[in-house]
N, C-alpha and C positions, 0 to 999 in steps of 0.2 A: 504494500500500500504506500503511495509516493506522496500521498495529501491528505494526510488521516487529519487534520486539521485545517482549516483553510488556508492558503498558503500566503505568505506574508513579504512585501518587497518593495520594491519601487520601480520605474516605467516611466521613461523620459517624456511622454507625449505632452502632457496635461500641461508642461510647462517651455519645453523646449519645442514642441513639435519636430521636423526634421533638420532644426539646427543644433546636431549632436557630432562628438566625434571623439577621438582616443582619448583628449584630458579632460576633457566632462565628464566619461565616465568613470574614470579613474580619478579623479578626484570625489565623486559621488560615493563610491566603495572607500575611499578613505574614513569621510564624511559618516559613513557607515557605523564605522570603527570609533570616531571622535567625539562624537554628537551624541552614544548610546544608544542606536539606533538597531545594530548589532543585537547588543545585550538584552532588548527590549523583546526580541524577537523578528526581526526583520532580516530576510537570508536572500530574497531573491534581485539581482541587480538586472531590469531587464530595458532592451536597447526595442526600440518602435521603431514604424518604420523610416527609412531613408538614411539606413547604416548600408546597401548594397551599393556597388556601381550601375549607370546604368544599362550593362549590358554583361551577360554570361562570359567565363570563359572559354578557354579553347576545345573545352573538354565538357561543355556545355554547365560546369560547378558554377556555384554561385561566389563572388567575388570581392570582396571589400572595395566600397569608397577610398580610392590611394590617398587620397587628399583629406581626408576625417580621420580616416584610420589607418598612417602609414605601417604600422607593426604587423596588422592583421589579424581577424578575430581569433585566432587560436592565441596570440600573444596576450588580447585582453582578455581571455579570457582565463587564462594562467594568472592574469593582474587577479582579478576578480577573485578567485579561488584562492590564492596567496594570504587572501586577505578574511580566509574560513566561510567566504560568500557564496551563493550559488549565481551561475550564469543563464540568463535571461536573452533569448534575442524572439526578431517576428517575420512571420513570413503571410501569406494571403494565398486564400484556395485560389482563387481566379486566375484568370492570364496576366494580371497586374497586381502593383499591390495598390494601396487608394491613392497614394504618389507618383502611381505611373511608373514604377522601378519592377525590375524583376521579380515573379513571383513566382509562385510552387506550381500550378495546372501541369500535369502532365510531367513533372520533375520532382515526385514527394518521393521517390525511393532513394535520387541522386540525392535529393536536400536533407533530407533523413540521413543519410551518411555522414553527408558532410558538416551538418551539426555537430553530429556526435564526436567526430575527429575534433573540432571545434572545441568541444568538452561542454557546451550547451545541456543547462539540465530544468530547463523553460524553452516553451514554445508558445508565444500568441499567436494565434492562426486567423485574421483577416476574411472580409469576405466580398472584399470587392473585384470589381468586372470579373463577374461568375458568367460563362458562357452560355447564353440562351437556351434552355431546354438540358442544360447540365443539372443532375440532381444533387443538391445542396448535401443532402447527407452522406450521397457517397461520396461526394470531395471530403467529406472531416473525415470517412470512415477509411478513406486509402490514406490518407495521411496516421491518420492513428497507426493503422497495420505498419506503415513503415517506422514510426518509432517504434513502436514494441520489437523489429528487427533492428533497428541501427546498432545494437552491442551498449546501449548507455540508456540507463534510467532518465526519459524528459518526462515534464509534466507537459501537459496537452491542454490548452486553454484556448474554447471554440470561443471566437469573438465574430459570431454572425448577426448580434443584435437582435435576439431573441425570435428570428425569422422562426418560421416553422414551428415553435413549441421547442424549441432546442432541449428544457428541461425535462420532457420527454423522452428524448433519443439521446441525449448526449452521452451517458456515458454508455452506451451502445459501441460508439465509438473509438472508444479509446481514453475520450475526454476526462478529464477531472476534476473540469469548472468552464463556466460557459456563460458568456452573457446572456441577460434577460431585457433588457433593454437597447432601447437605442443611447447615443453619446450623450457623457454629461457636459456640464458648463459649468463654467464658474460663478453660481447663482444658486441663492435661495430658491425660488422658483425650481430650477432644471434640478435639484439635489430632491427635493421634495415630491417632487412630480416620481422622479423614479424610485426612493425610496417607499413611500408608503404605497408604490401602485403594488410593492410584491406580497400581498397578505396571501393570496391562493397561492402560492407557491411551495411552502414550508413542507408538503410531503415528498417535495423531488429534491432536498438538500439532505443529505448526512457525508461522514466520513469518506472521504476519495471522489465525493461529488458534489460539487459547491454550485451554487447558484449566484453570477456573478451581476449585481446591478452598476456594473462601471468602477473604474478607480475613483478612490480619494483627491476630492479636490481643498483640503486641510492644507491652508498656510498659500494655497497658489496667489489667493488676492489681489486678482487683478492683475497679474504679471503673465496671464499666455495670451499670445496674437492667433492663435490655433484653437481655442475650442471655445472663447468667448465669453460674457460675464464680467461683469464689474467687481467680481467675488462678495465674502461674505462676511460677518461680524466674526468675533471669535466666537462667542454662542453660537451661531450659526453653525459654524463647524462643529462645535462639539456637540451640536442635534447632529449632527451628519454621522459624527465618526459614532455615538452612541446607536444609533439606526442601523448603522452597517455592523456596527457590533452585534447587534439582538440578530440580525439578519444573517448570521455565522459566513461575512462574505468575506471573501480574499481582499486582504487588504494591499492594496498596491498606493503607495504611496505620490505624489505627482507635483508636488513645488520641487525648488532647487533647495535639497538638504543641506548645501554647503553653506546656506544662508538662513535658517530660519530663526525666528521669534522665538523669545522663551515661550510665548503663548501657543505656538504653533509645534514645538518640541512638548510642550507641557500632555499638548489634548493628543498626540501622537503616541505616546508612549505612558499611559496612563494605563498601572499593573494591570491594576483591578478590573479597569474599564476591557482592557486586551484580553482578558481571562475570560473574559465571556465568549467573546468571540473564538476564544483558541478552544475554549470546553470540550472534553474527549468527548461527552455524548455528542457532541455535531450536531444537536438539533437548532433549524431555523426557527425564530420564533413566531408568535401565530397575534393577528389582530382580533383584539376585544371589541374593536371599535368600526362604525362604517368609515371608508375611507375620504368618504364627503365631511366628515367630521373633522372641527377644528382639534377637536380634546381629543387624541390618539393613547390610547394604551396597548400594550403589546408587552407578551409572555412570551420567556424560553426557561425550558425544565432544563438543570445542571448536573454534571455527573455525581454530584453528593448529595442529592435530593431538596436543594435547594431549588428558588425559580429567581431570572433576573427578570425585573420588571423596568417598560420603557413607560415613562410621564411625556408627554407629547402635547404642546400649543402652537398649533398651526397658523393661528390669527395671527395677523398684523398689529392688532391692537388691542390693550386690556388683558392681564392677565386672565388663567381660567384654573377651575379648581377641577386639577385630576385624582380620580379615586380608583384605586381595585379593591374589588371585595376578595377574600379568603377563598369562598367560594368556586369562583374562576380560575383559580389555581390548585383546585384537588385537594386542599385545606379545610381542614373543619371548621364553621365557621364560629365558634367559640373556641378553637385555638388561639395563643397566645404567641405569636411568631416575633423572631427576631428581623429589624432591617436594620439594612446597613448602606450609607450611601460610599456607591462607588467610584463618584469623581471626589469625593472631599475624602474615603478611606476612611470611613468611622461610622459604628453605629447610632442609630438617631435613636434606639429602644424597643421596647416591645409593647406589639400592637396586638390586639383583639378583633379578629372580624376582619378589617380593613384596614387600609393607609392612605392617604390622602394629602397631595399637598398640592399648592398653588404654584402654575408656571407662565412665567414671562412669555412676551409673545416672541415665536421661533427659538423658544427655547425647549428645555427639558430635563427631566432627573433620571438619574438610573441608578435603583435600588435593589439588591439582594434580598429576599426574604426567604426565611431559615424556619421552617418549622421543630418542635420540639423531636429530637429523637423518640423513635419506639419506644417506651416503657419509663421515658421522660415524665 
């Protein structure tokens, strides 16, 4: 199993778009190391696209950009690894990739190879200019077969934008996380539209198969020319990053690390807040709420029989008072449960029945609740 967990990293796009190359990333994997980010949990270094040249070799392999990457991707990826990281790169089912650069159609066994020689142990797999009448699923599905042949453990990460039900067939594939959406922004708006649209989702997420609603747009703030957005408050993010956390998604991180904010390091690498997300049982969590609703609650059971609860105010204005009951969480509802919040790290006490607190607007809490052991 290569993603018993959802898998945890960073992906140039969200900030760089296709202005990337050998000291970027390798100063990013530093940054890795520096910053805590490392330690925190954070292993995959992965390179989007517009790291190819644009044209095949002589041998029809794919080719490093000379001029971005004069070493070549086996050298950075050696960097990468040096540094206890794993190695990320992307490539596109189609005859292109969305930059118009070389892509996998008809070469996933050669690219499959050549990855792996690479030392590549991420794959985002793209799905643009897909050839008319070509079936989407069997492009992911001969791709998959060729990594499980290249001789190297890759993760397989379908990014077709939730076409087809992907969370349906995905890991059919090979896959082991797969978008459910189309692209995020760097907006309130674009973060919330895709997060709370995944409540029907939560029975096609566990262990080795993640249901992915886009990278983390935490700390970008307005800093990419490529996916748009005026970005977002820091509460903002931390509704984002708490969301994605209930939501057991792969966190791909997407500002430039080498730079960020205590605020933006802070909501990034928050234990407790990460723990949920990383939780062995792998369950996504499930909405209490309709999703037309400003006041969102959302549940996910933990492997020590605990539940993490999301507090969610949608509105714009005026706080709102969120509550769960006991009930809703398989608790009696004259138990006596313990919470504990998990961005401040501290218990608030023990409740009866229910919890309840007031959230700012586009904001939100994220609470632990702990029922009494058996024979407590």
């Amino acid at each position: 199993m290569l993603a018993p967990t959802p898998p945890m990293g960073w992906n140039s796009w969200n900030t760089f778009g296709v202005k990337i190359n050998e000291a970027l990333i390798r100063e990013t994997a530093d940054a890795f190391v520096e910053t805590g980010l490392k330690e925190a949990g954070y292993e995959y270094v992965v390179l989007d696209d517009g790291w190819m040249a644009p044209e095949r070799g002589s041998k029809g392999e794919f080719v490093a950009d000379p001029e971005k990457f004069p070493s070549g991707m086996k050298a950075l990826g050696d960097y990468i690894h040096s540094k206890g990281l794993k190695y990320g790169i992307y490539s596109c089912a189609g005859t292109h990739t969305c930059q118009k650069l070389p892509a996998s159609y008809g070469n996933e066994e050669l690219d499959a190879r050549t990855f792996a020689s690479w030392g590549v142990d991420f794959l985002k797999y793209d799905y643009c200019y897909k050839p008319p009448g070509v079936d989407g699923q069997a492009l992911y599905r001969k791709m998959g077969q060729a990594l499980r042949t290249s001789g190297r453990d890759i993760i397989f990460s379908l990014c077709n934008w939730g076409a087809d039900e992907v969370w349906k067939w995905g890991a059919s594939t090979g896959g082991h996380m797969w978008r459910t959406t189309g692209d995020i922004s760097d907006s309130w708006e674009s973060m919330a539209k895709l997060g709370f649209s995944q409540a029907q989702l939560h029975s096609y997420a566990g262990p080795d198969r993640w249901n992915d609603p886009d990278m983390l747009i935490v700390g970008v703030s307005g800093n990419s020319q490529c996916i748009g957005g005026d970005g977002c408050t820091d509460a903002e993010y931390r509704t984002h990053m708490t969301l994605w956390c209930l939501l057991a998604s792969p966190l791909m991180i997407g500002c430039d690390v080498r730079d960020m904010t205590p605020e933006t390091k802070a909501t990034l690498t928050a234990p407790e807040v990460l723990a949920v997300d990383q939780d062995p049982l792998g369950r996504q969590a499930r909405s209490l709420s309709a999703e037309n609703h400003n006041v969102q609650v959302w549940t996910k059971p933990l492997a020590d029989g605990s539940v993490a609860v999301g507090l969610f105010n949608k509105a714009t204005k005026g706080e709102r008072l969120a509550t769960v009951a006991w009930e809703s969480l398989g608790i009696g509802i004259d138990t006596e449960a313990t919470v504990r919040d998990l961005w401040a790290g501290a218990d608030l006490g023990v409740f009866r029945g229910s919890f309840a607190s007031s959230i700012e607007p586009h904001g939100c809490r994220l609470v632990k609740v702990t029922p009494p052991a058996p024979g407590e």
